[in-house]
C-alpha positions in Angstrom: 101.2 117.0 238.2 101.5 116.4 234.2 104.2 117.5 232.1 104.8 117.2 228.8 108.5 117.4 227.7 108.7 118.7 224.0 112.1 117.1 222.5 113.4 114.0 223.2 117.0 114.5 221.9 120.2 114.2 224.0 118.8 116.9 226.4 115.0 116.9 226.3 115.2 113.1 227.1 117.6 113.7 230.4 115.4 116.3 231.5 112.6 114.3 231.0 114.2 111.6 233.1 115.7 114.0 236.1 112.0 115.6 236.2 110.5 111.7 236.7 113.0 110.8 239.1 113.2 114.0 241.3 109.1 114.4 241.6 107.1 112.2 243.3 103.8 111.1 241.6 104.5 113.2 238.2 103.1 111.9 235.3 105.8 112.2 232.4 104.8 112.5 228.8 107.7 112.5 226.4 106.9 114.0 222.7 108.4 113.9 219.9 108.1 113.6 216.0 110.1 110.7 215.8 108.1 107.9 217.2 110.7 105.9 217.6 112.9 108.8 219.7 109.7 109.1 222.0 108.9 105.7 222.4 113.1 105.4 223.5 113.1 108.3 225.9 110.0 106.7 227.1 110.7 103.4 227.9 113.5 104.8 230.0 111.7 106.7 232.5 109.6 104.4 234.3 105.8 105.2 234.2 106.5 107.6 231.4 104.3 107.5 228.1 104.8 109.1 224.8 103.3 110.7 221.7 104.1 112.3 218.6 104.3 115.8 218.0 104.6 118.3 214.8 106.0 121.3 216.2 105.8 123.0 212.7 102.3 122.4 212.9 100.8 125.5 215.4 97.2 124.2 215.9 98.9 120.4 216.6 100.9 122.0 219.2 98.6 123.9 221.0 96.6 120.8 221.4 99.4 119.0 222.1 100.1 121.0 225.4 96.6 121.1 226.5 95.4 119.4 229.7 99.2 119.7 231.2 100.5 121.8 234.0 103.9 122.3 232.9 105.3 122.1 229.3 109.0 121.6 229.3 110.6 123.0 225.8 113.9 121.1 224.3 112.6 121.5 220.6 115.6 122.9 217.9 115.8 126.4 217.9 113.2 127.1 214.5 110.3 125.8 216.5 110.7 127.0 220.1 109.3 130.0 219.7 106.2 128.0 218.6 105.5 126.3 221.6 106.1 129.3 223.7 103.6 130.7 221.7 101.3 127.4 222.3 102.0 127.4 225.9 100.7 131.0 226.5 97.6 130.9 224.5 96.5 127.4 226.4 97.8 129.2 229.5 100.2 126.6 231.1 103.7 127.4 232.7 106.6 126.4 230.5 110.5 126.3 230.7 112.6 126.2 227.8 116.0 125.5 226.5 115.8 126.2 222.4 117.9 128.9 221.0 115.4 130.9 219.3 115.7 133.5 217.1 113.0 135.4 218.4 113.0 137.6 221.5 111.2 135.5 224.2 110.3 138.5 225.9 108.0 140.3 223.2 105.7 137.2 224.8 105.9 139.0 228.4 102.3 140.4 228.4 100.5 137.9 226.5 102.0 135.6 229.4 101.4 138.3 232.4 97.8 138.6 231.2 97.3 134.7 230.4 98.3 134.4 234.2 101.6 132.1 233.6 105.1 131.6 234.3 107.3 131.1 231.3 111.4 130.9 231.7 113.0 130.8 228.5 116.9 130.0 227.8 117.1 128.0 230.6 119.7 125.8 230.0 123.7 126.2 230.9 124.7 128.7 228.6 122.2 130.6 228.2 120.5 129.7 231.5 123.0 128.7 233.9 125.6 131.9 233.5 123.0 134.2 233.6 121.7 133.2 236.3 125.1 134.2 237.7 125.2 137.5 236.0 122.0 137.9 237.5 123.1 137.0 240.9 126.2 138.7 241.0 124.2 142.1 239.7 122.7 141.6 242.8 124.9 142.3 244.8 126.1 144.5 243.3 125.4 149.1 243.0 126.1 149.6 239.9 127.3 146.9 237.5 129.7 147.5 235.0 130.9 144.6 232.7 129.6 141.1 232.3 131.9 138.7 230.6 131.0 135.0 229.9 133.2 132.4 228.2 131.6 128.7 227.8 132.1 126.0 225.6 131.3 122.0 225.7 133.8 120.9 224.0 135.6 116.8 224.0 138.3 115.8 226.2 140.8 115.7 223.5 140.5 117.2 220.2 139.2 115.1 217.8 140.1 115.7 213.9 139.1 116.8 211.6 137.2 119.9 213.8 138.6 119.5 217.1 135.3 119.5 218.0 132.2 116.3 218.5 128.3 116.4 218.7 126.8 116.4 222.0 123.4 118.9 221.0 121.8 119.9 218.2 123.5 120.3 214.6 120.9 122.8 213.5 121.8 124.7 217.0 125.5 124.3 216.5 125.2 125.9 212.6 122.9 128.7 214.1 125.5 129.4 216.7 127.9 129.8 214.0 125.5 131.5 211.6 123.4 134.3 213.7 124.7 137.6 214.2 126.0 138.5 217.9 124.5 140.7 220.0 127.0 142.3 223.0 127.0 145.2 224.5 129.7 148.1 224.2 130.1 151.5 225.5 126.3 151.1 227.1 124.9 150.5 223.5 123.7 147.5 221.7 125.9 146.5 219.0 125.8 143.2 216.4 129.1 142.0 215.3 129.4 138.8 213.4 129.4 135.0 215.2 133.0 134.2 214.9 134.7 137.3 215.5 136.4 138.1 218.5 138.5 135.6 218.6 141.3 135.4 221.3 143.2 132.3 222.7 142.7 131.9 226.7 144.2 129.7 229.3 141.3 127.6 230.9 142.7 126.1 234.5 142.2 122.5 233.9 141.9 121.7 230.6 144.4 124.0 228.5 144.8 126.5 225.8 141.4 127.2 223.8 140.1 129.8 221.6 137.0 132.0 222.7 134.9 134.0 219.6 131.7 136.1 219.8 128.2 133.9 220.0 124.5 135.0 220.0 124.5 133.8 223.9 123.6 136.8 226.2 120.0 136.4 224.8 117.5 138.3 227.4 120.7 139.6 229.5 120.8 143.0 226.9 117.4 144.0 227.7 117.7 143.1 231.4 120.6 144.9 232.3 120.3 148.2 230.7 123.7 150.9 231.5 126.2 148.0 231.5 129.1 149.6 229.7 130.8 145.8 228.1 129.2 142.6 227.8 129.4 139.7 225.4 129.6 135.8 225.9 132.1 133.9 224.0 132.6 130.2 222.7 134.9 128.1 223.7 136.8 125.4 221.3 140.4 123.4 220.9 142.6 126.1 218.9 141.6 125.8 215.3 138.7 125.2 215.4 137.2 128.5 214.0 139.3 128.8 210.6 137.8 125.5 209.9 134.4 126.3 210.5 134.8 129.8 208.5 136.0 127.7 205.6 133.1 125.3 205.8 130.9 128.7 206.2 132.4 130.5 203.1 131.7 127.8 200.8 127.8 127.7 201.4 127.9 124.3 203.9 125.5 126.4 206.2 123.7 128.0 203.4 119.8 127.1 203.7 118.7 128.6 200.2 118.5 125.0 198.4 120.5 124.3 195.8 119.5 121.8 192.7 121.6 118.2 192.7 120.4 116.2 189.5 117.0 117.8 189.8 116.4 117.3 193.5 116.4 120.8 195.8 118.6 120.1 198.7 119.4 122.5 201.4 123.0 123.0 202.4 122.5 123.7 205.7 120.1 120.2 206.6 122.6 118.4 204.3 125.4 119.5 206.6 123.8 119.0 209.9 123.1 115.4 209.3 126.6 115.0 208.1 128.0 116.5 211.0 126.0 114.4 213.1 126.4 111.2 211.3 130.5 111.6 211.6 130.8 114.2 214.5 128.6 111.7 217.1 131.3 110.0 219.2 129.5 108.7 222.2 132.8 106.9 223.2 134.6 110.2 223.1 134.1 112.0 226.9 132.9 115.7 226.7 134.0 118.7 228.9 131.8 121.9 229.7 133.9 124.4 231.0 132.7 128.1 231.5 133.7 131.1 233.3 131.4 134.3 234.4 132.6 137.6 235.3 130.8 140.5 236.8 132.3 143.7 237.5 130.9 147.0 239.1 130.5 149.0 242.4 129.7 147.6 245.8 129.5 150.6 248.8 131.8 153.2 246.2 134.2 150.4 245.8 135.4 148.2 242.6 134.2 144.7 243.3 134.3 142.1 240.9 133.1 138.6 241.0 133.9 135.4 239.0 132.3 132.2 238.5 133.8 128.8 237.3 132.3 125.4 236.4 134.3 122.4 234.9 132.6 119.1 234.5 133.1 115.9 232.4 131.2 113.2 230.9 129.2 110.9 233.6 130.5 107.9 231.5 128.7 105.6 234.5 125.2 106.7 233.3 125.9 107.4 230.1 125.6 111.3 230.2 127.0 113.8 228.4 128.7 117.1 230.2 126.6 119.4 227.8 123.2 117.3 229.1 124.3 117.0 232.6 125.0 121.0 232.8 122.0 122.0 230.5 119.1 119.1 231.5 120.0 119.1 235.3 119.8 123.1 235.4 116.3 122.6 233.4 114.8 120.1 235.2 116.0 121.9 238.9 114.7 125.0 237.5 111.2 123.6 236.4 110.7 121.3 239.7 111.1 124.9 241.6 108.4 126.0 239.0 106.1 123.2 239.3 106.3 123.6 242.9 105.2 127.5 242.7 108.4 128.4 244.2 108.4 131.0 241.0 105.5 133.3 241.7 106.4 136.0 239.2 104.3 135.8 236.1 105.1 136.6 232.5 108.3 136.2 230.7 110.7 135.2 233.3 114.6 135.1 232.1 117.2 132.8 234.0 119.1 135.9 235.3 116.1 137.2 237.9 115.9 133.5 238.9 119.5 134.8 240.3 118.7 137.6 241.4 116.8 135.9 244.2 119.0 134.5 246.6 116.9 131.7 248.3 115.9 130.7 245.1 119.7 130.8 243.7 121.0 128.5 246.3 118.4 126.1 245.9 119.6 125.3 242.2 123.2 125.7 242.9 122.5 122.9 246.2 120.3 120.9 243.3 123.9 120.7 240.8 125.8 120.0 243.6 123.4 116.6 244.0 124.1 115.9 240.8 127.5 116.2 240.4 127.8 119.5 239.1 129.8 122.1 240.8 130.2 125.9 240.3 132.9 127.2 241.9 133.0 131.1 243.1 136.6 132.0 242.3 139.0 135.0 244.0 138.5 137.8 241.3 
C-alpha cells in the first residue's frame, strides 16, 4: 500500500503519522511545497519519504498522485478541490479534509465512472458530526432538525481574540468570510458567517458564543425535507465583535492593495500575522462540539444528541483540533484502504454513519486514541 499525504501542516502531518503507525507495511509519502515542512513531517514517521508538491499547478499534481493507491488531502481550502480533481482523473481513492469552496459532489460521476472512492470533508467538523447526523438519520423515520455546535477553541481565553491558531489561517478567515449555508423551513437559505450569534452553556468548559459557519457542507444535499439545520461556531464570548471589526476594515480583504509601490493582499498579510502572534503551542486547546438530531422514530418524537470534549495531548505534543480532525482522517482512510468502503463516487462523511458496522468501527478507533464521543440523554 502507497499513500501520498498532500499537506504536511499541523493536521496533514498527524494523519500522515497515525496512517504509518496504524498500517502495517504502508509506504508513506509526505508532500508538501515547503521542503523543509516535508522533510519535517517526514523524518517523523519512520520509513516515511517526502517530496515537493505545487498544488496550484494541475498537471504537477496529477503526476504527483500517480502510481499511489490512496491520496490523503490536507491541502488549504483554495487548492483542495484540485487534487480531488487530480485524484479522479488518475483514478485513485482519496480522503480529504480541505474546506473547499466548491461542491465535492458535482465530482460524483466523474468518480463513479473513474471507478473510485472519494470522501471529502472528512475531518471533525465537517467529517466527524456528520457522520453523526448521518447516523442518527438512520435511525431515524423521518428526520426533522439537525443542529451542530463545534468549536476548537484554547483552554483559557487568550487576548487579544480570545482565541489561538491550531489550523489553517487561510481556513480560519474563510470560515469567517464565506457565506453560510443552513437549512430553514425545508429550503436552502445563505445568511452571512457571523450571524446567528447566541451565548450557550457548554458542560465542562463554560459560557461561549455560537454564530452561523459554512460547516454543513454535503449534509444540504444529502438530507433533503429537513425542516432546520445549521452548524454553528464555537468561541470565548467576544470573540465575534472583534473579528467583525477586523472584517469591516478590509483585514480579510484579498483584492491587493498598493503599500509604497508593492501589491499586498490583505487577506495573506493577515493570515501570516495571525499565525505569527496567534501560534501558542504552550497554550492547551479544547474541541468541544455538540450534535443534535431530531425527528420521528415508530410515530413518536425521538431526538438524539451527541457530545465530544477533548484537550490537548500535551504528552505527544498534539493539538485537540489534530487529534479530533487527523485521528477521524486517518481511521476513516485505513477503513478505505482496506476496501471496507465499497461504494464508489463521491462519498460524504454522513453515509459513512449511516452504516452501523462501519460507524462503530471509527467511534472504537477514537476511543484508542483517546477521543471520546459521548451519546447524551436528549
Amino acid at each position: 500500500m502507497r499513500i501520498i499525504v498532500l499537506g504536511c501542516g499541523k493536521i496533514g502531518s498527524v494523519i500522515a503519522r497515525d496512517f504509518a503507525e496504524s498500517v502495517d507495511g504502508a509506504e508513506v509519502v509526505v508532500a508538501d511545497k515547503s521542503e523543509r515542512m516535508a522533510e519535517a513531517a517526514a523524518s517523523r514517521i519512520e520509513g516515511a519519504e517526502w517530496t515537493s508538491v505545487d498544488a496550484t499547478d494541475y498537471t504537477s499534481l496529477v503526476e504527483s498522485v500517480r502510481g499511489f493507491d490512496l491520496v490523503i488531502g490536507a491541502l488549504p481550502g483554495d487548492y483542495g478541490y484540485q487534487a480531488l480533481r487530480a485524484a479522479v482523473e488518475v483514478g485513485v481513492d482519496m480522503l480529504d479534509v480541505s474546506f473547499t469552496p466548491e461542491n465535492p459532489l458535482e465530482l460524483d460521476e466523474a468518480a463513479r465512472e473513474a471507478g473510485v472512492t472519494v470522501v471529502p470533508d472528512c475531518g471533525v467538523a465537517p467529517g466527524l458530526s456528520n457522520m453523526l447526523v448521518g447516523h442518527a438519520a438512520a435511525k431515524l423515520d423521518r428526520v426533522r432538525a439537525a443542529h451542530i455546535m463545534v468549536g476548537g477553541i484554547p483552554e483559557r481565553p487568550v487576548p487579544p481574540l480570545g482565541y489561538t491558531i491550531t489550523w489553517s489561517a487561510e481556513g480560519l478567515i474563510d470560515e469567517y468570510m464565506r457565506d453560510v449555508r443552513i437549512v430553514e423551513g425545508r429550503r436552502i437559505v445563505e445568511v452571512p458567517a457571523l450571524s446567528g450569534l447566541e451565548e450557550i452553556e457548554f458542560p465542562g468548559v463554560g459560557r461561549l458564543e455560537a454564530f452561523y459557519t459554512d460547516g454543513l457542507r454535503t449534509l444540504v444535499h444529502t438530507l433533503p425535507g429537513v425542516e432546520s439545520m445549521w452548524e454553528k461556531t464555537l468561541r470565548y464570548p467576544g470573540h465575534v465583535e472583534r473579528i467583525r471589526l477586523l472584517r469591516a476594515l478590509g483585514f480579510f480583504d484579498e483584492e491587493p492593495v498598493a503599500v509604497e509601490g508593492v501589491q499586498v493582499s490583505p487577506r495573506l498579510v493577515t493570515a501570516r500575522l495571525l499565525e505569527r502572534s496567534l501560534r501558542m503551542p504552550e497554550v492547551g486547546d479544547i474541541l468541544a462540539m455538540t450534535v443534535e438530531v431530531a425527528g420521528e422514530r415508530q410515530g413518536a418524537e425521538t431526538r438524539y444528541r451527541y457530545y465530544l470534549l477533548d484537550r490537548y495531548d500535551r504528552a505527544k505534543g498534539v493539538t485537540a483540533m489534530a487529534r479530533t480532525t487527523g485521528y477521524t482522517a486517518s481511521i476513516v482512510a485505513q477503513k478505505l484502504a482496506q476496501g471496507a468502503i465499497k461504494e464508489r463516487g463521491v462519498v460524504p462523511p454522513e453515509r459513512l454513519g449511516m452504516d452501523e458496522s462501519l460507524f462503530k468501527d471509527i467511534l472504537s478507533g477514537l476511543r484508542e486514541r483517546g477521543v471520546q464521543v459521548e451519546e447524551a440523554p436528549a
